[in-house]
C-alpha positions as YAML, in Angstrom:
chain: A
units: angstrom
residues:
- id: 1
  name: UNK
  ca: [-15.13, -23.71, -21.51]
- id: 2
  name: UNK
  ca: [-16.72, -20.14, -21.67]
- id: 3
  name: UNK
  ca: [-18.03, -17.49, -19.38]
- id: 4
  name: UNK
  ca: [-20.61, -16.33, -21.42]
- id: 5
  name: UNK
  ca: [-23.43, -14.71, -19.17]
- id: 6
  name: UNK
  ca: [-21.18, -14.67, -15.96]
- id: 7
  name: UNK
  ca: [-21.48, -11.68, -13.54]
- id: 8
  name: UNK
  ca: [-17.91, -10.48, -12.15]
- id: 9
  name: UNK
  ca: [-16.70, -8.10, -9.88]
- id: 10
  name: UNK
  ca: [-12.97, -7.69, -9.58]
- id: 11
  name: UNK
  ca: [-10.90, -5.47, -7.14]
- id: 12
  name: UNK
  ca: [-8.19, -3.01, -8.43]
- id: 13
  name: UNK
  ca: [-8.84, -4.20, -12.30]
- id: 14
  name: UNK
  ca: [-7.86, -0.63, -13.93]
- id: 15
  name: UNK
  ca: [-4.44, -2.11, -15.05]
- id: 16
  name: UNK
  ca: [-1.97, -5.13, -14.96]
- id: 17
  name: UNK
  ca: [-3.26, -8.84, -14.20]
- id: 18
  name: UNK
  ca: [-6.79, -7.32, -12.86]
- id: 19
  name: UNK
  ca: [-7.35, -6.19, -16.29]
- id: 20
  name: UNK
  ca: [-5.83, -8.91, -18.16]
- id: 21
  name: UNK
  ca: [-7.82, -11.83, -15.98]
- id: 22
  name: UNK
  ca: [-10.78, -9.16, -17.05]
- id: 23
  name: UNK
  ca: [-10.29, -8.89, -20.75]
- id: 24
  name: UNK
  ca: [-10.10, -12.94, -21.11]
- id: 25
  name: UNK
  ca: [-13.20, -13.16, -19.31]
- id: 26
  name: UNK
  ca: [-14.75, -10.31, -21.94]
- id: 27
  name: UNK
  ca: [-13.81, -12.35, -24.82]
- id: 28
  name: UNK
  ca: [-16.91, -14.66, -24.06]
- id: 29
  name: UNK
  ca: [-19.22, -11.97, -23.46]
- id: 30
  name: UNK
  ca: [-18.75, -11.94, -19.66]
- id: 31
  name: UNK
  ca: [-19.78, -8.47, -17.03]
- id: 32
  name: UNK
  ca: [-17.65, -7.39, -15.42]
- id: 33
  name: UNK
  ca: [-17.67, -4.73, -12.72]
- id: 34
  name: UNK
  ca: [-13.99, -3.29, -11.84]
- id: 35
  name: UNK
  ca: [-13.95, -1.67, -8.41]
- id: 36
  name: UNK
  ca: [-10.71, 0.15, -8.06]
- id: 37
  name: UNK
  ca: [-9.66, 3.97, -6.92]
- id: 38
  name: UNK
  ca: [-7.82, 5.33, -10.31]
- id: 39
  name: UNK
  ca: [-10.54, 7.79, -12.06]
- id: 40
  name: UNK
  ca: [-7.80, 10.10, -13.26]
- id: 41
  name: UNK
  ca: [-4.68, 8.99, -15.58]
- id: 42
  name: UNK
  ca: [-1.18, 8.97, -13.60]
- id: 43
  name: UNK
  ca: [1.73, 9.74, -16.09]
- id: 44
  name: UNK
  ca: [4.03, 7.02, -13.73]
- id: 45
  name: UNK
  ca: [1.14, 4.43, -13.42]
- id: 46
  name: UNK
  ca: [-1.30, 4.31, -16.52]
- id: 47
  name: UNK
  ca: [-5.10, 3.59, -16.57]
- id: 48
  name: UNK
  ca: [-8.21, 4.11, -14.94]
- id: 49
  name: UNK
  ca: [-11.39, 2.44, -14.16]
- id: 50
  name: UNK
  ca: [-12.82, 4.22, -17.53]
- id: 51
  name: UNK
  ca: [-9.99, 3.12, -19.77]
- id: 52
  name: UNK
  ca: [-10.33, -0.24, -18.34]
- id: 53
  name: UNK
  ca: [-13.91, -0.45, -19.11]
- id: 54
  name: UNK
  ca: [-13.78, 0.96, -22.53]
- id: 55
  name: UNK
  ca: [-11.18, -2.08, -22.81]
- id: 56
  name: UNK
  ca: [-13.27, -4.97, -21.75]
- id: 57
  name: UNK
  ca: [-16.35, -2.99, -23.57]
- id: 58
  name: UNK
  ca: [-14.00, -3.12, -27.24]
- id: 59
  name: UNK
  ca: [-13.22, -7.01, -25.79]
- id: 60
  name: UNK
  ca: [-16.64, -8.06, -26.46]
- id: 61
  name: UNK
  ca: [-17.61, -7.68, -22.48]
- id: 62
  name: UNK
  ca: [-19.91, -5.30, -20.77]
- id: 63
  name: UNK
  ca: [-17.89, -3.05, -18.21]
- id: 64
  name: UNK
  ca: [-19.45, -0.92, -15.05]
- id: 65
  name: UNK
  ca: [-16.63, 1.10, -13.49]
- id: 66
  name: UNK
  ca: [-16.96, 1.74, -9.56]
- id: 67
  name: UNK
  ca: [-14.90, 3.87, -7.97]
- id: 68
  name: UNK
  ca: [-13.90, 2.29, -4.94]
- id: 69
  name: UNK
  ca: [-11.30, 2.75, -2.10]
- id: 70
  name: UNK
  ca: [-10.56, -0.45, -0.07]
- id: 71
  name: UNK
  ca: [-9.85, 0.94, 3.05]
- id: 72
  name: UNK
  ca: [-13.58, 2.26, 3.35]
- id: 73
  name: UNK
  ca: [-16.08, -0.85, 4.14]
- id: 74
  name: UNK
  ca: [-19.06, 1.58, 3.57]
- id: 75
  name: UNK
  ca: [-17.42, 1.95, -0.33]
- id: 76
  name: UNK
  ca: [-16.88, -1.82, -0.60]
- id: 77
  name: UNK
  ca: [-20.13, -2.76, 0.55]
- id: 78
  name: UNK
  ca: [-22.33, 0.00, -1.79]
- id: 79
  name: UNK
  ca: [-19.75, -0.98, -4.45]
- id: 80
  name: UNK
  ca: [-20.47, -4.75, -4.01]
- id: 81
  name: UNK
  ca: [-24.45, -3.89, -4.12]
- id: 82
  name: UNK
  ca: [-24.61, -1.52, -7.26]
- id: 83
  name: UNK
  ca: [-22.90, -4.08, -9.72]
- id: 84
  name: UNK
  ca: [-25.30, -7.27, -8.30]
- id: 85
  name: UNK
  ca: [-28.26, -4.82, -8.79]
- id: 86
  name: UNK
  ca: [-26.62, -3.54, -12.71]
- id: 87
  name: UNK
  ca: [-26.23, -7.11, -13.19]
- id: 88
  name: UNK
  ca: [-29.05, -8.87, -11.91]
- id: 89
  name: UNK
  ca: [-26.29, -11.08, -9.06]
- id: 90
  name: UNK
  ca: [-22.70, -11.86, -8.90]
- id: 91
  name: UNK
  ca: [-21.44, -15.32, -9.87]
- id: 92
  name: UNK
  ca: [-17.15, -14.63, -9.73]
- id: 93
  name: UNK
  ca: [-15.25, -12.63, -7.30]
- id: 94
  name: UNK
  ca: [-11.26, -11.76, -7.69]
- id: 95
  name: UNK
  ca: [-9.54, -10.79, -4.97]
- id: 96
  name: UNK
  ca: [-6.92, -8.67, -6.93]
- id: 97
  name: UNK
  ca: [-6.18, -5.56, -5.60]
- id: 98
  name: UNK
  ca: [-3.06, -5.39, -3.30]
- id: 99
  name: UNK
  ca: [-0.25, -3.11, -2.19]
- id: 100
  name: UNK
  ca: [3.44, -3.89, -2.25]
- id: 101
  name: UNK
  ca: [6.20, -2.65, 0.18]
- id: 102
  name: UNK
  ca: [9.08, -4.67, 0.14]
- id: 103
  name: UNK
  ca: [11.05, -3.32, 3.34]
- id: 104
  name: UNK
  ca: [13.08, -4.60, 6.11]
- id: 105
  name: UNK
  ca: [11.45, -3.92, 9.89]
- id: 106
  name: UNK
  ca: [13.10, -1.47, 11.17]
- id: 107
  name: UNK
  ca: [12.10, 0.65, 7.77]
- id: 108
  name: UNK
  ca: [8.75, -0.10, 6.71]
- id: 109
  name: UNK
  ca: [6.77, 3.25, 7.58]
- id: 110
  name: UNK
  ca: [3.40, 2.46, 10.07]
- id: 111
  name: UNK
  ca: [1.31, 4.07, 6.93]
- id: 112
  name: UNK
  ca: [3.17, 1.36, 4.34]
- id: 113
  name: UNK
  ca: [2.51, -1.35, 6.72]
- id: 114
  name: UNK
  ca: [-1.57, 0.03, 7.28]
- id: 115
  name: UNK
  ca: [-2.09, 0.21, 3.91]
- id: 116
  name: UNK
  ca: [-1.13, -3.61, 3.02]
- id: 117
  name: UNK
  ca: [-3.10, -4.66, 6.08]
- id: 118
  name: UNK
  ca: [-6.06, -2.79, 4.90]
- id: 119
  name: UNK
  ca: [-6.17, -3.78, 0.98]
- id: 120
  name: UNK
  ca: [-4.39, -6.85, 1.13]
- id: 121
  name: UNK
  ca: [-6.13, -8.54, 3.96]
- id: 122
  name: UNK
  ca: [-9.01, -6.12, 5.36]
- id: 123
  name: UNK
  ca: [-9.86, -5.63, 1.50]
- id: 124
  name: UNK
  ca: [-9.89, -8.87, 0.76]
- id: 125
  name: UNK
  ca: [-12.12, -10.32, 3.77]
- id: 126
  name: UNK
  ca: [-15.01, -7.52, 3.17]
- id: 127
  name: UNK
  ca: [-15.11, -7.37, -0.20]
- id: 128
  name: UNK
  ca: [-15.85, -11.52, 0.02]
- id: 129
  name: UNK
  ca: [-17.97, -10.84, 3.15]
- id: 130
  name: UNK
  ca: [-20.13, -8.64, 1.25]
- id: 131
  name: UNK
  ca: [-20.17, -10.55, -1.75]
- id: 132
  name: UNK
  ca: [-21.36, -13.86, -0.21]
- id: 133
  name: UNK
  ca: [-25.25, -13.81, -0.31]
- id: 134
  name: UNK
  ca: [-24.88, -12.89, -4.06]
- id: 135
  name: UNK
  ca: [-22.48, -15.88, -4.66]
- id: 136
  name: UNK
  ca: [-24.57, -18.68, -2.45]
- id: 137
  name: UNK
  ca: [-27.61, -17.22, -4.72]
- id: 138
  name: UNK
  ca: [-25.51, -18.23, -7.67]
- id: 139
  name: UNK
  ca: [-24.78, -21.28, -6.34]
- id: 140
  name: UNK
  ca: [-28.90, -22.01, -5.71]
- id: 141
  name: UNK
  ca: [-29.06, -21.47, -9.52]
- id: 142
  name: UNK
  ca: [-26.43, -23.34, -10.61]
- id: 143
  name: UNK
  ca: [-24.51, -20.67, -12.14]
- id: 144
  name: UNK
  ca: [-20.96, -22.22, -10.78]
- id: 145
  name: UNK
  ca: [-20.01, -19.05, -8.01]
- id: 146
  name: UNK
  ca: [-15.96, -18.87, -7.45]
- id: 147
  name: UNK
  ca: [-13.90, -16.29, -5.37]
- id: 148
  name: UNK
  ca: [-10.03, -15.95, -6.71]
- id: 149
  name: UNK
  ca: [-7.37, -14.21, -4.30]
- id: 150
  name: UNK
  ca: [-4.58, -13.25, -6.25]
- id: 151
  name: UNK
  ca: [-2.08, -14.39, -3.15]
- id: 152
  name: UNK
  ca: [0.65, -17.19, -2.41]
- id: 153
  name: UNK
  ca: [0.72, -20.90, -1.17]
- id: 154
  name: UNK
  ca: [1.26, -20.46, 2.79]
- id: 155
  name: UNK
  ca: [4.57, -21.25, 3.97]
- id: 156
  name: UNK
  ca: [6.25, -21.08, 7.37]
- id: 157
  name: UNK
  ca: [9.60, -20.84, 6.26]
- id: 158
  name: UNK
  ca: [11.77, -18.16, 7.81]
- id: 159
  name: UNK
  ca: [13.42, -17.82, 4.11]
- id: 160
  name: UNK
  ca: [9.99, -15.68, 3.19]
- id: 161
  name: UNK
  ca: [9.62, -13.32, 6.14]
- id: 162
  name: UNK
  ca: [13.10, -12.62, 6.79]
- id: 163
  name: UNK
  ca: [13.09, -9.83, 4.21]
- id: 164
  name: UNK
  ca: [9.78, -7.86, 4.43]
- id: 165
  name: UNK
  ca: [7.83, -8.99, 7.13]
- id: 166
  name: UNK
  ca: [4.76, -7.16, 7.09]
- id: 167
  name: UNK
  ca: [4.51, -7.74, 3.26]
- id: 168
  name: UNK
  ca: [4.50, -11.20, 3.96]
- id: 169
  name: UNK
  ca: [2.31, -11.10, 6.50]
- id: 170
  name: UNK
  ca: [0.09, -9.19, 4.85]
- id: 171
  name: UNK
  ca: [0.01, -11.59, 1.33]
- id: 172
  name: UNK
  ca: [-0.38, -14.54, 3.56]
- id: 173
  name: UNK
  ca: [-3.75, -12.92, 5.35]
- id: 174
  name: UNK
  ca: [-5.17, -12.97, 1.72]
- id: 175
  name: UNK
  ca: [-4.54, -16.64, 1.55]
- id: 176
  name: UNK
  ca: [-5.44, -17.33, 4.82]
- id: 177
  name: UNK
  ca: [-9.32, -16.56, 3.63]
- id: 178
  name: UNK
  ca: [-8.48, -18.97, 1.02]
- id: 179
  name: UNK
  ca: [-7.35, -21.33, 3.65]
- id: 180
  name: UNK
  ca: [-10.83, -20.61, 5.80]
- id: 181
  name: UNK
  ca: [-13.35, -19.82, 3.34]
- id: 182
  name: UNK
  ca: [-12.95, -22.76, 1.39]
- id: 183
  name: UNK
  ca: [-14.00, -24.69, 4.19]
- id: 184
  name: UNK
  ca: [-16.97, -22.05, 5.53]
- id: 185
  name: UNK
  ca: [-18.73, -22.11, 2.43]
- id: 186
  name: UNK
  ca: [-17.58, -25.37, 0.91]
- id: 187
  name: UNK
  ca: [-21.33, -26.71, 1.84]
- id: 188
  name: UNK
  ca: [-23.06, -23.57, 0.17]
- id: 189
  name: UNK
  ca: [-21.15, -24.37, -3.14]
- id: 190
  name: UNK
  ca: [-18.94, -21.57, -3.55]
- id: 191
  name: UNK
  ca: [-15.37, -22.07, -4.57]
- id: 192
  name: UNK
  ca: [-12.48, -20.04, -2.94]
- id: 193
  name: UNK
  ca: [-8.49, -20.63, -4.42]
- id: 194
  name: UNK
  ca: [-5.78, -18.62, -4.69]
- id: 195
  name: UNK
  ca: [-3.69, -18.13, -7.50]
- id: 196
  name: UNK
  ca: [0.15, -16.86, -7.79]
- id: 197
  name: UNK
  ca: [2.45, -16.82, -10.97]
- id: 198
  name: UNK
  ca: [5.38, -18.99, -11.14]
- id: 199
  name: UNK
  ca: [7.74, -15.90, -12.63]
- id: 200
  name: UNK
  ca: [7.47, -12.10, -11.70]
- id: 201
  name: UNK
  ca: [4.88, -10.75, -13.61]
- id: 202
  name: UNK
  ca: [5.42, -7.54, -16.32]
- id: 203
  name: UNK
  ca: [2.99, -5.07, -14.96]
- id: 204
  name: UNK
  ca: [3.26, -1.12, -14.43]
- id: 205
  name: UNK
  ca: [3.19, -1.76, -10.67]
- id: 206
  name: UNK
  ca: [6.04, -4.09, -10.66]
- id: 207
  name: UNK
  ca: [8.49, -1.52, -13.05]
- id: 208
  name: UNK
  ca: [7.79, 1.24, -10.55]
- id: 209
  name: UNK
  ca: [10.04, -1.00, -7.69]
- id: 210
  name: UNK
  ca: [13.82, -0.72, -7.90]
- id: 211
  name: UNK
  ca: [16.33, -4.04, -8.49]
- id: 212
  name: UNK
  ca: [13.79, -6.07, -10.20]
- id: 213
  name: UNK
  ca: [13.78, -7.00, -13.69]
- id: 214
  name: UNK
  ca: [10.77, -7.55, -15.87]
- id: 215
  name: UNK
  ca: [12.23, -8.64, -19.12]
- id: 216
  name: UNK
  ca: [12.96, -11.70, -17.04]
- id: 217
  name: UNK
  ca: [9.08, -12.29, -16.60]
- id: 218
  name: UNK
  ca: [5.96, -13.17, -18.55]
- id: 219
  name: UNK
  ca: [2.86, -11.23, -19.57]
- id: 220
  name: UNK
  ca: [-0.30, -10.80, -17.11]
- id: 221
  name: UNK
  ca: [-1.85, -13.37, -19.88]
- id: 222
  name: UNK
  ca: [-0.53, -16.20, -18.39]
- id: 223
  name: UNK
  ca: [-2.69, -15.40, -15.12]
- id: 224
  name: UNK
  ca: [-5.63, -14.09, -17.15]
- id: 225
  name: UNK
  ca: [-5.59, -17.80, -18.81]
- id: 226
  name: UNK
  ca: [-4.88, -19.86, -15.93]
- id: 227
  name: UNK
  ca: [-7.78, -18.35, -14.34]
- id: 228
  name: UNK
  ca: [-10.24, -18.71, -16.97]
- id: 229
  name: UNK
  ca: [-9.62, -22.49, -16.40]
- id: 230
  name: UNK
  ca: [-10.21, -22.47, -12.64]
- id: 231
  name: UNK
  ca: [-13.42, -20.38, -13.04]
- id: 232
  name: UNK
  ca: [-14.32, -23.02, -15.53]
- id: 233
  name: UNK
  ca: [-14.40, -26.16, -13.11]
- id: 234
  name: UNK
  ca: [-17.10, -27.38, -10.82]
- id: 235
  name: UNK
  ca: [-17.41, -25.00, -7.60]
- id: 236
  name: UNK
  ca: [-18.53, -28.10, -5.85]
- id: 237
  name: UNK
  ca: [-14.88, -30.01, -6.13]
- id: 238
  name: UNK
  ca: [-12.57, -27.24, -6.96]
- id: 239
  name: UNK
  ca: [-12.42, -25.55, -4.01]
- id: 240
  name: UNK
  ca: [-9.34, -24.66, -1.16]
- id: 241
  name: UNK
  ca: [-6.26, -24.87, -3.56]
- id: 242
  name: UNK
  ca: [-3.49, -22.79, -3.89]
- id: 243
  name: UNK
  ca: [-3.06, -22.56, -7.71]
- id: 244
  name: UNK
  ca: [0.31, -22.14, -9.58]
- id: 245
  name: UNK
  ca: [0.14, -20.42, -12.83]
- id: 246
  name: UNK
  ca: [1.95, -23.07, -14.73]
- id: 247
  name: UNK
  ca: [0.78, -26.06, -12.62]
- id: 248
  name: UNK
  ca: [-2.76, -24.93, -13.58]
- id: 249
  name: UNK
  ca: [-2.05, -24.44, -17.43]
- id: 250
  name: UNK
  ca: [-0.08, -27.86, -17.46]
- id: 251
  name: UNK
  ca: [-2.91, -29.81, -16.00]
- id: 252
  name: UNK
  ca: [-5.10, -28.75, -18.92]
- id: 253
  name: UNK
  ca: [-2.08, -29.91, -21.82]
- id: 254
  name: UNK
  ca: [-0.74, -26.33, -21.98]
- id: 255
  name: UNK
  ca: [3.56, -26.62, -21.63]
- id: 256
  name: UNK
  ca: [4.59, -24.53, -23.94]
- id: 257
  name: UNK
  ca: [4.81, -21.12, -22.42]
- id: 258
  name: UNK
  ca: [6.71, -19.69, -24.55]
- id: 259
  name: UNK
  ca: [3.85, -16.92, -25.72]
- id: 260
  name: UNK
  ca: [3.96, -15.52, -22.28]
- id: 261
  name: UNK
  ca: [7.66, -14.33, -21.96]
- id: 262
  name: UNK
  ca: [8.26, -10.86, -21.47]
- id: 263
  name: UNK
  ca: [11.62, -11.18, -23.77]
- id: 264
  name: UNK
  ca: [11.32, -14.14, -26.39]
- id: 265
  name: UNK
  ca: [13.59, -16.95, -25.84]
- id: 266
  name: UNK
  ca: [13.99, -16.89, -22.29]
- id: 267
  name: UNK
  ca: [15.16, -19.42, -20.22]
- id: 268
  name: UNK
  ca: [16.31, -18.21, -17.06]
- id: 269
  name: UNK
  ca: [13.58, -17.02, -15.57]
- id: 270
  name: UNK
  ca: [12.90, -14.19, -12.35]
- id: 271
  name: UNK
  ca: [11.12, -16.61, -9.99]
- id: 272
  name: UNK
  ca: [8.32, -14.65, -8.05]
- id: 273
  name: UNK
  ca: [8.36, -14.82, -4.24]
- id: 274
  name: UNK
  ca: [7.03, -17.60, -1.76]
- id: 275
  name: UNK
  ca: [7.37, -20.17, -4.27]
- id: 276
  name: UNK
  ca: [9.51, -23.37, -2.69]
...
């Protein structure tokens, strides 16, 4: 398996599994553009776009920062165009970026609930809207085009609304594209999946929310791997699933996770939401 020669763009890849699903990539030589907003270093949530490209550049990749807001389709579509035109096409989207407000009804602000409706979901659609003639081009030369939401298996149980609707709501909108995109393109040859860890996640992001605990968790490597080997398989038959992080390593002989834990040893894990 490799992604040597593979053109990527990747929303909100300046830190956390975004950058770790972009340094694995990097390690075959891969280009990868990282769209996010962060130009300037926040003491409570480290790096930028430019740290994150000097990263994948020192990985072995080739990096092109774009500073890019989400909630502006004029950004996403110019952002979209310059790294097809630096790159000469895009073969891999990942749907990465996403915001996070875990609050009952009555207290999740109108501005908290806008702003996961517009990244999460509006993000997501555009930024695959605008990257679909690139990716069907890919597919015409065989170059094996994929689009990766970082987002959950759908589920109608009560058990994962009841405690922050609109977040749910808003996580499930990214997989619904999974869910309808697969099928829409299916005939042009593009792949779209979803992928969601089995465990929380270590990541700055996740430290900044109160009650949960990280040292229960595994590393953003176990994502950055398990999506290597999705990106990997034929776009033609791998398309429409809901990937687990685990399920996907185990199906390739990889069972021993062991590497991944946040605190060696551990056995009882923090399960991530939406996960049956």
């Amino acid at each position: 398996m490799t992604l040597a020669g593979k053109k990527i763009f990747i929303t909100g890849g300046s830190r956390g599994i975004g950058l770790a699903i972009a340094l694995r990539a990097a390690a075959d030589g891969a280009s990868i553009a990282i769209a996010a907003k962060t130009t300037e270093v926040n003491p409570k949530l480290p790096g930028t776009i430019f740290s994150a490209a000097a990263e994948i550049e020192a990985a072995g990749g080739t990096a092109l920062p774009i500073q890019c807001d989400l909630r502006d389709e004029t950004q996403i579509e110019a952002s979209v165009k310059i790294a097809a035109e630096t790159f000469g096409g895009i073969d891999i989207l990942i749907n990465n970026a996403s915001a996070i407000n875990l609050t009952k009804t009555e207290v999740t602000p109108a501005k908290r609930f806008d702003l996961m409706f517009d990244v999460n979901v509006r993000g997501t659609f555009l930024t695959s809207q605008a990257a679909i003639p690139y990716l069907r081009q890919s597919a015409l030369e065989g170059r094996n085009p994929h689009i990766l939401n970082l987002s959950p298996p759908l589920s109608m149980k009560p058990i994962w609304f009841k405690n922050h609707v609109a977040y749910t709501m808003a996580k499930y909108g990214m997989s619904m594209c999974v869910l309808g995109m697969a099928a829409e393109f299916k005939r042009d040859g593009i792949a779209v999946n979803a992928l969601w860890p089995r465990t929380v996640i270590d990541t700055a992001a996740l430290q900044m929310i109160p009650g949960i605990d990280a040292s229960a968790g595994r590393i953003p490597a176990i994502l950055a791997d398990a999506a290597y080997i999705i990106f990997n398989r034929p776009s033609t038959e791998c398309t429409g699933n809901f990937f687990v992080d685990d399920e996907i390593l185990a199906s390739e002989g990889i069972t021993d996770l062991e590497k991944y834990s946040v605190t060696p040893g551990t056995k009882d894990f923090l399960l991530d939401f939406f996960l049956d």
